[in-house]
C-alpha positions in Angstrom: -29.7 -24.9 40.4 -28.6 -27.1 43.1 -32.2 -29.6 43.1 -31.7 -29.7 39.5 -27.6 -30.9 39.6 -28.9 -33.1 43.2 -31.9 -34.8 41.4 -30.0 -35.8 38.0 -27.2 -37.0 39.8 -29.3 -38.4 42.1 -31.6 -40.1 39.2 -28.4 -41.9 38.0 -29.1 -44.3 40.5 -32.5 -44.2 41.9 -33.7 -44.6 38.6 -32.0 -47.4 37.4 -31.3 -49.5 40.6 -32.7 -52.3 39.1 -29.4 -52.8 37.5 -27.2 -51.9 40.2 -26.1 -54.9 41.5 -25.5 -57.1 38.2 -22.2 -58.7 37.3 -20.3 -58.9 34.1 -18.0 -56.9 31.9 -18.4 -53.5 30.1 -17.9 -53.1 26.3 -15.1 -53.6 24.7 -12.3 -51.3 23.3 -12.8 -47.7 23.0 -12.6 -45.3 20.1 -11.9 -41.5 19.9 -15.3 -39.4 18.6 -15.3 -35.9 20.0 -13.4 -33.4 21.6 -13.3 -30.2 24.3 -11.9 -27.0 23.8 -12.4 -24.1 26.4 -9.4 -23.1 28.7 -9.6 -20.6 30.9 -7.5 -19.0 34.4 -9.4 -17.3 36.9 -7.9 -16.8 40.5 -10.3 -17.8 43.3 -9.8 -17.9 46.7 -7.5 -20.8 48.9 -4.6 -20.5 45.9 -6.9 -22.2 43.8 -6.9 -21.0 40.1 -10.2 -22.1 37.7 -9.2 -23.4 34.2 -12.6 -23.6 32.6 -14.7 -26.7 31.4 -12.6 -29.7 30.5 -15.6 -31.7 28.4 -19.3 -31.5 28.1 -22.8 -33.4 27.8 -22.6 -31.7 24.2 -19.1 -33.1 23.7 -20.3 -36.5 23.9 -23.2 -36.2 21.8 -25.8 -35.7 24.5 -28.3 -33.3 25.1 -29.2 -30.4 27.5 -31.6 -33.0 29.4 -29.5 -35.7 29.4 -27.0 -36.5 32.8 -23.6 -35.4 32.3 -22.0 -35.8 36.3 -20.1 -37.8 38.8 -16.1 -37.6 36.6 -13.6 -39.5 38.4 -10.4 -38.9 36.3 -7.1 -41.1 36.8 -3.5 -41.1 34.6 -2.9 -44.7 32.8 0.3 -46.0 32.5 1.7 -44.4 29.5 1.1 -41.2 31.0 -2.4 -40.1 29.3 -5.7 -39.4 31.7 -8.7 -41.6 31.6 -11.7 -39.3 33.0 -15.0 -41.6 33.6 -18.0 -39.4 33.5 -22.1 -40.7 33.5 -23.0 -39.7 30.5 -26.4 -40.2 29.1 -27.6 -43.7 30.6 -24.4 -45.1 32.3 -20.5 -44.6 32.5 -18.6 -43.7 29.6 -14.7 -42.3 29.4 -12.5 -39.6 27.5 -8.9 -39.6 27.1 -6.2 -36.9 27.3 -2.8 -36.3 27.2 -2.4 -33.4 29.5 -6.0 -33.6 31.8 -7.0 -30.8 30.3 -8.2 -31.6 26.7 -10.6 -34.8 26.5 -11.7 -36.7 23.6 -14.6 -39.0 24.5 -14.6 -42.5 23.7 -16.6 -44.9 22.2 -18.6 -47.4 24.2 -19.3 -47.9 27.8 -17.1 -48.6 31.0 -19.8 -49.7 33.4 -23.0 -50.9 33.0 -26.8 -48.7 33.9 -27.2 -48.6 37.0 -23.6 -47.1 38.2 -23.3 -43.7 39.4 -21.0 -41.1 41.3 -17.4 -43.3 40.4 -14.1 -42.8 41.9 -10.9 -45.0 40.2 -7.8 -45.9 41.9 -5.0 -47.9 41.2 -4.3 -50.9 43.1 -0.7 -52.0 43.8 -1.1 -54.8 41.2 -1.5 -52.3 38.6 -4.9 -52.5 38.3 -7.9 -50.1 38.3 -10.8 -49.5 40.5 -13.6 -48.1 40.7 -16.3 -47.8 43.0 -19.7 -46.6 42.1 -23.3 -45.7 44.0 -25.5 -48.7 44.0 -28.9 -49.2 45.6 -27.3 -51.3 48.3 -24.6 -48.8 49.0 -21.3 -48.6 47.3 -19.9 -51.2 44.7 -17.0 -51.8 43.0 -15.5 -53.1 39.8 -11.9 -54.0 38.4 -10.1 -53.8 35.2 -7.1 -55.4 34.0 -6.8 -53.3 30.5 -5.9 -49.9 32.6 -9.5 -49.1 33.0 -10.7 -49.8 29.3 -13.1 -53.1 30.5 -14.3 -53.4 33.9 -16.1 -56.4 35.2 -18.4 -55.9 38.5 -17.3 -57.7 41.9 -19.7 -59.4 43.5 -20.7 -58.1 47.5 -21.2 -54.7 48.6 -17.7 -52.9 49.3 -19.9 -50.4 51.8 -23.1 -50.6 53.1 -25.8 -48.2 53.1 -27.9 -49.6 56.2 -24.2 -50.2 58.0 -23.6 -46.2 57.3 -27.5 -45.8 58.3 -28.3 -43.9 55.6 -30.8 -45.2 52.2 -28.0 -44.6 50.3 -24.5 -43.4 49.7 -22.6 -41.4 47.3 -19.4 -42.5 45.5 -16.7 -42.6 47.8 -13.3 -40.5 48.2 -10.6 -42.9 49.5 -7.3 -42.4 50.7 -4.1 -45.0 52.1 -3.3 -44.1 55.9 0.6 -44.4 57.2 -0.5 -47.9 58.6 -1.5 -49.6 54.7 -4.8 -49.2 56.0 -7.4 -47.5 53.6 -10.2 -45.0 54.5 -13.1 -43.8 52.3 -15.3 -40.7 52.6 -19.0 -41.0 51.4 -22.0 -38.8 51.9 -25.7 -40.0 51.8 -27.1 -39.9 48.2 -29.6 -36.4 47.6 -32.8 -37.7 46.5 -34.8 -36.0 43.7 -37.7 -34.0 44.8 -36.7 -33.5 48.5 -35.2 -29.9 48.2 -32.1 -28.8 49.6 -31.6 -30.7 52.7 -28.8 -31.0 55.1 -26.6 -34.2 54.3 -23.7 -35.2 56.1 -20.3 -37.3 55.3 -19.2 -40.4 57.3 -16.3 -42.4 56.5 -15.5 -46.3 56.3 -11.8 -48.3 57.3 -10.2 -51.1 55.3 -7.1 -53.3 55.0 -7.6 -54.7 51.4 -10.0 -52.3 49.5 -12.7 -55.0 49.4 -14.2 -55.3 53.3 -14.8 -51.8 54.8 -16.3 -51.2 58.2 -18.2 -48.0 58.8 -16.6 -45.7 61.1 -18.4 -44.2 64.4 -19.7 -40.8 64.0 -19.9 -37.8 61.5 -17.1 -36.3 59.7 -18.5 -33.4 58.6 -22.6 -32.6 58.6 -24.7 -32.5 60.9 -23.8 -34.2 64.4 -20.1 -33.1 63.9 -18.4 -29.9 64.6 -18.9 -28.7 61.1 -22.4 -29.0 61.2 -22.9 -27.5 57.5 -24.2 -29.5 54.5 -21.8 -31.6 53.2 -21.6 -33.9 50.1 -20.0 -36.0 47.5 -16.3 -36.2 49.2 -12.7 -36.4 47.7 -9.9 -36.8 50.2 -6.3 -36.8 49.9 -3.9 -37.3 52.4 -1.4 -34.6 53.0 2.4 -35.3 54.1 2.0 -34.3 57.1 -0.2 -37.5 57.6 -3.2 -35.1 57.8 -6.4 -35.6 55.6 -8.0 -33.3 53.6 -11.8 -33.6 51.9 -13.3 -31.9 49.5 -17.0 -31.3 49.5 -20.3 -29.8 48.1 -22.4 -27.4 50.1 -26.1 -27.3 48.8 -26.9 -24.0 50.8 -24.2 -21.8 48.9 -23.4 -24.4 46.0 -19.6 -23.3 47.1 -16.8 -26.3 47.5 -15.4 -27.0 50.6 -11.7 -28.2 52.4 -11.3 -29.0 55.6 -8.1 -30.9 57.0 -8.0 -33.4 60.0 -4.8 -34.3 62.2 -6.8 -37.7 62.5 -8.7 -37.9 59.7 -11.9 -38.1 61.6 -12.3 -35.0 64.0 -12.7 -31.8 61.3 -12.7 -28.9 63.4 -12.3 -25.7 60.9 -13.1 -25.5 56.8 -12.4 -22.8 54.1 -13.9 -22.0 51.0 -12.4 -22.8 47.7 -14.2 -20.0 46.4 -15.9 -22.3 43.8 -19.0 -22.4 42.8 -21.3 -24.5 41.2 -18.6 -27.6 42.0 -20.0 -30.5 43.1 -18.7 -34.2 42.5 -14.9 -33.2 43.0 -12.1 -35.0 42.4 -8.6 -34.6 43.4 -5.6 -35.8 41.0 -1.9 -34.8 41.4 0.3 -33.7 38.8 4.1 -34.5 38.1 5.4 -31.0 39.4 3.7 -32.1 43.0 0.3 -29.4 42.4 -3.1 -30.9 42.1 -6.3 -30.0 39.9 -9.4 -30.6 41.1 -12.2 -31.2 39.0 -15.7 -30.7 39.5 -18.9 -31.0 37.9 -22.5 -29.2 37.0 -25.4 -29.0 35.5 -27.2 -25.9 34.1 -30.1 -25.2 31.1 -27.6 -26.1 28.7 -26.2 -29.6 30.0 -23.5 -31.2 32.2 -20.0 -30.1 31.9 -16.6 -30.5 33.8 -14.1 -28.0 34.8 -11.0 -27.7 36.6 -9.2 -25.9 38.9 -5.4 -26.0 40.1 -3.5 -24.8 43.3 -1.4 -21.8 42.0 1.8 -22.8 44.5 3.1 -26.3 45.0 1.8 -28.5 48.3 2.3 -31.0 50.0 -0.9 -33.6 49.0 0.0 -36.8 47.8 -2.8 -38.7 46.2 
């Protein structure tokens, strides 16, 4: 299970690296064409409560072979959610109007090439997203609240700077100071097994230049020497940090919280399983659902899970 979800994810990229690094603009406008249905509760551990799957391969007309991974999900202005998932050959999007039914949409946001996103809005109001490239992690913008996206040129952060081949999709959160910091793992490669991988973490103060950060967050070489993966982060009010990562050995999600943001000292379970990619979005009543991904005989698929008390995070 978990060299099948590492090595699709993984072939996203490796794959199609040829057309990583290319500018220009996504398609145009989308459409509506299909929707999810299943909604579920189960409690898990940590307060977290699973919904059930949000949207699948199926859903957008895919099938059980094709890559269905990497969501990042974000709410637009009038109040819908926007989740971008790699669906087939390259990112495509789904809509909703309460993040927990999605109707895919037509066209594609970001061109082959582009794997393991993560959106964020920018204080000018507009989106981006940064994506796994072959030189490390790129980025691109959109003025249409995250309908057309056209690449930036340069590397946001890089691979050989991290000293890894390359890096995952990043999880990136605004510090008390303006500054930004963003969590990435190095990328699983396809055919390697279940190896240990380890997160690391990048500073900037304007999004674009990032410099990698001394050290290991979690992984091996840090405290928490476990596998580690495909971060989230959110930053608590407390000014502490939490991530949210993948751990090949169990296929269980991870937390662990950091005064500093870079010593992690002690992690807990989620109780969730078969959740990689995860991604962190807070809701209007101040909980958060987390969303993860997988991949299994029949397909890709995304569910969700939500804190069953109200916190603290702030996204």
């Amino acid at each position: 299970m978990p060299q099948r979800l590492s090595a699709s994810v993984s072939l996203c990229v490796l794959a199609l690296s040829a057309a990583c690094g290319g500018g220009g603009s996504a398609p145009t406008s989308p459409s509506t064409t299909t929707t999810t249905t299943t909604t579920t509760t189960t409690a898990v551990a940590s307060s977290w409560t699973t919904e059930g799957v949000r949207i699948t391969g199926a859903n957008a007309g895919l099938s059980a072979t094709d890559v269905f991974a990497d969501s990042s999900t974000i709410r637009l202005n009038d109040g819908r959610w926007r989740m971008y998932i790699y669906a087939g050959t390259a990112y495509k999007s789904a809509i909703s109007s309460d993040g927990l039914t999605f109707t895919m949409e037509s066209g594609f946001r970001l061109p082959e090439g582009s794997g393991q996103s993560r959106a964020i809005r920018l204080d000018d109001g507009r989106i981006r997203i940064y994506f796994s490239a072959s030189t490390g992690v790129n980025s691109a913008v959109s003025s249409d609240d995250g309908t057309t996206f056209t690449i930036e040129s340069g590397t946001r952060i890089s691979a050989s700077g991290a000293g890894m081949s390359q890096l995952t999709g990043p999880g990136i959160i605004r510090l008390r100071d303006g500054r930004y910091r963003a969590y990435f793992s190095d990328l699983p490669i396809p055919g390697q097994g279940v190896l240990p991988h380890m997160v690391k973490s990048a500073i900037s103060s304007d999004l674009v230049n990032w410099s990698v950060e001394s050290g290991v967050r979690v992984g091996p070489g840090s405290t928490l020497s476990g596998s580690a993966e495909h971060p989230c982060a959110i930053l608590n009010s407390d000014g502490s940090t939490t991530i949210f990562y993948f751990r090949n050995t169990d296929l269980i999600l991870y937390s662990s919280t950091s005064a500093d943001g870079l010593t992690f000292s002690a992690e807990t379970s989620t109780g969730i399983s078969q959740a990689n990619d995860p991604d962190i979005v807070t809701l209007t009543d101040g909980t958060v659902r987390l969303y993860y991904n997988w991949i299994n005989s029949a397909g890709g698929f995304v569910s969700s899970a939500r804190r069953s008390t109200a916190n603290a995070f702030l996204r």
